[in-house]
C-alpha positions as CSV (number, residue, x, y, z in Angstrom):
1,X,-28.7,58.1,163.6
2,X,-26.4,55.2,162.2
3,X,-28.1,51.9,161.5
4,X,-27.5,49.1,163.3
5,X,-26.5,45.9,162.7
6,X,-29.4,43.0,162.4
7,X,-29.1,39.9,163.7
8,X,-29.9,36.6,162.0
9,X,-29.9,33.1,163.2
10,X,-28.9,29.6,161.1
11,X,-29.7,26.1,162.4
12,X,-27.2,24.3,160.9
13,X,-27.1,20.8,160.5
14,X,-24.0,19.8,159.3
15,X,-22.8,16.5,157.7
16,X,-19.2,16.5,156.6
17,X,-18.2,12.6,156.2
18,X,-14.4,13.8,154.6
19,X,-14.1,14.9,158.4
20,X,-16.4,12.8,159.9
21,X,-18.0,15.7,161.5
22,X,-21.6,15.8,162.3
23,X,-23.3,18.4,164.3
24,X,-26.2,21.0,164.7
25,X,-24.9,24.2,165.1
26,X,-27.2,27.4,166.5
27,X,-25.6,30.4,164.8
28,X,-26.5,33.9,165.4
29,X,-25.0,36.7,163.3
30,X,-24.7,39.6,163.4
31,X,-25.3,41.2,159.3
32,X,-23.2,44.7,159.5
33,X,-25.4,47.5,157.1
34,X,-23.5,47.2,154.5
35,X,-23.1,43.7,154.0
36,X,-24.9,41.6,151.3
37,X,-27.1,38.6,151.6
38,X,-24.1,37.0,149.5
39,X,-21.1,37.9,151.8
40,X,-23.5,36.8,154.9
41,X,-24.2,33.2,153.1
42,X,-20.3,33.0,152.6
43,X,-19.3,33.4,156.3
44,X,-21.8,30.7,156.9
45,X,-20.7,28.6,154.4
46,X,-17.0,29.1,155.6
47,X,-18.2,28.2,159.2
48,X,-19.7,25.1,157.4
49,X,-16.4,24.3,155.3
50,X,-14.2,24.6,159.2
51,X,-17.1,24.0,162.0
52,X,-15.5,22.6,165.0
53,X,-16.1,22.9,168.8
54,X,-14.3,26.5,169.5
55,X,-14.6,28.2,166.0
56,X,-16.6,31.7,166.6
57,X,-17.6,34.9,164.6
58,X,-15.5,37.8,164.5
59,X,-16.0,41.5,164.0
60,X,-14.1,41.2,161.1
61,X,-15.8,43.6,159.0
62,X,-15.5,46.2,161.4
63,X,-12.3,45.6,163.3
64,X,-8.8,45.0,161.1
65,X,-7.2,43.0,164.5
66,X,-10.3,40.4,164.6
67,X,-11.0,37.7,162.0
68,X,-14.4,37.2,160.2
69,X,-14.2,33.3,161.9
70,X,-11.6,32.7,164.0
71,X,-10.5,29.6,166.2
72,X,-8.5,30.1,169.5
73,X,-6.7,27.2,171.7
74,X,-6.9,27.4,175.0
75,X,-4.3,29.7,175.5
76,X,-5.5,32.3,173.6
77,X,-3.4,31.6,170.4
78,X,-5.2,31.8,167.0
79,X,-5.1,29.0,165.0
80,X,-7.2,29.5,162.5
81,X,-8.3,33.1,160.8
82,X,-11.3,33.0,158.3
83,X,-11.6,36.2,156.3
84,X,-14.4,36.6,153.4
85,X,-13.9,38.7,150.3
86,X,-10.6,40.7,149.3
87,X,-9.2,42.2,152.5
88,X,-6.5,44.2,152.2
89,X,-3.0,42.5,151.8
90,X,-1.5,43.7,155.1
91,X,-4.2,42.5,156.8
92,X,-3.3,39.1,155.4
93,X,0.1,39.3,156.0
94,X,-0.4,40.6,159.7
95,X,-3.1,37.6,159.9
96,X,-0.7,34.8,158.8
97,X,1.7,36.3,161.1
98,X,-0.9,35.9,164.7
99,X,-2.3,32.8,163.0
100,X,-1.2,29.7,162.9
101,X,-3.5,28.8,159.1
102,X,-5.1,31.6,157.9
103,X,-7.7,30.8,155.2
104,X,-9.5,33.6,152.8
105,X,-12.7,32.5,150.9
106,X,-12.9,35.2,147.7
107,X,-16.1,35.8,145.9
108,X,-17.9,38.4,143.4
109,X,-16.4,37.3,140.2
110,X,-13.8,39.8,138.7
111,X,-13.6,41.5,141.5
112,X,-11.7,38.9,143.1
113,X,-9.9,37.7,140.0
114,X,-8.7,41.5,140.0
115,X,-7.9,41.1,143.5
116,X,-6.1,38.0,143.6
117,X,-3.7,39.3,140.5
118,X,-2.4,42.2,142.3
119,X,-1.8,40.4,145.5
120,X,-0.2,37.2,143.8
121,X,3.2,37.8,144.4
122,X,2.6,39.1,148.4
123,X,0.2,35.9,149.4
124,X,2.9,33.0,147.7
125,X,5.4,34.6,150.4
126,X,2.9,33.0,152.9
127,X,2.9,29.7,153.9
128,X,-0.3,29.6,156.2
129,X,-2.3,31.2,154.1
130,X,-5.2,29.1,151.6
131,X,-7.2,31.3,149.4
132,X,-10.3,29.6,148.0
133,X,-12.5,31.0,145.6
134,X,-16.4,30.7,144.8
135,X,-17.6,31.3,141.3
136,X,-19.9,34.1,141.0
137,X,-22.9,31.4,140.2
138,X,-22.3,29.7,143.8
139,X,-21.9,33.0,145.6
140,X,-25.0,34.6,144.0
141,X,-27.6,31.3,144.7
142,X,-26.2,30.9,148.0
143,X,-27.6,34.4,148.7
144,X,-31.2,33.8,147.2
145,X,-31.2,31.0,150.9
146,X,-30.7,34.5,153.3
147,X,-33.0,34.8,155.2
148,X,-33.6,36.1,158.9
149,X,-34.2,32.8,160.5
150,X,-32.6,29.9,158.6
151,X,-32.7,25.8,159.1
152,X,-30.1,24.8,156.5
153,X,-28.5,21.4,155.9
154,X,-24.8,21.1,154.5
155,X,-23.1,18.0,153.2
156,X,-19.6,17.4,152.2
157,X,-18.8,14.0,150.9
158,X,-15.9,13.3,148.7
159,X,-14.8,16.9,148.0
160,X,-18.5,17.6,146.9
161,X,-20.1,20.2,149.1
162,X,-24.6,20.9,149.1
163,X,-26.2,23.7,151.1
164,X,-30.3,23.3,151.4
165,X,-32.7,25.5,152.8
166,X,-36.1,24.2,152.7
167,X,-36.6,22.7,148.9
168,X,-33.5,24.7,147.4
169,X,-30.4,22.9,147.0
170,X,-27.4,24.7,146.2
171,X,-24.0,22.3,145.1
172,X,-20.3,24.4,146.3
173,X,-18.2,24.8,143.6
174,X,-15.0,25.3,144.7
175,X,-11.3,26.8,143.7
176,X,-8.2,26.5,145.6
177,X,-5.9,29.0,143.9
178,X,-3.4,29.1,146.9
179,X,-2.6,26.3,149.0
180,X,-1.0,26.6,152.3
181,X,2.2,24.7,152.3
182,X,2.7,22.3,154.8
């Protein structure tokens, strides 16, 4: 019998003062088998970085035409795609194609360097597309806050992004390595 998927839920209180963007946000997610406590803390942390009023979770993971976050206008039209950790490269292109900014948050250290080498070339021919990375360190004490049930506070002021859980504060380094252009 295949194992399923197990749900966990974030309150997330979110204080982004670049955006002027303060909310509570109930999250359930849905944690896929094989994902880690670090690729679930990512997705969360990207919802963080983009929250807004219609941004939603995707089956990215298991379905190549759906986003891991996504945004849709009213129409149905994607405006923003969130994928976390080295999708394939056709999936990006085919992304920034159905998307009007398509974002990617890397992680896991050399893996992504590795990642981000061979792709280099293909992801400069895409305007939409931003690739941020997360140092190994931020990625690896964002996953010691998973947990099933989860009140976490973010802040972003002045570039400078915190995630806490409880007493543990973890500061967001991050790394732009491809900007969209505009």
């Amino acid at each position: 019998m295949a194992v399923k998927a197990s749900v966990h839920r974030a309150n997330l209180k979110m204080v982004d003062m670049d955006r002027n963007y303060y909310q509570d946000h109930a999250l359930t997610l849905a944690r896929h088998p094989s994902e880690t406590d670090e690729r679930l803390m990512v997705r969360i942390l990207a919802f963080a970085l983009n929250a807004r009023e219609y941004l939603e979770f995707g089956q990215g993971m298991t379905d190549d035409d759906e986003a891991d976050l996504w945004e849709k206008d009213l129409t149905g039209a994607i405006a923003l795609w969130i994928d976390v950790g080295t999708p394939d490269e056709k999936l990006i292109r085919k992304a920034c194609g159905r998307s009007a900014q398509v974002l990617v948050y890397t992680y896991g250290g050399r893996v992504a360097d590795i990642w981000l080498e061979q792709n280099a070339a293909a992801f400069e021919r895409q305007d939409n597309l931003t690739i941020v990375n997360i140092p190994v360190e931020t990625s690896r004490a964002l996953a010691l806050l998973a947990k099933k049930t989860m009140d976490l506070h973010c802040i972003v002021q002045d570039g400078q992004v915190w995630i806490s859980e409880g007493d543990t504060n973890v500061p967001i380094t991050l790394q732009v390595v491809k900007a969209a252009r505009k």
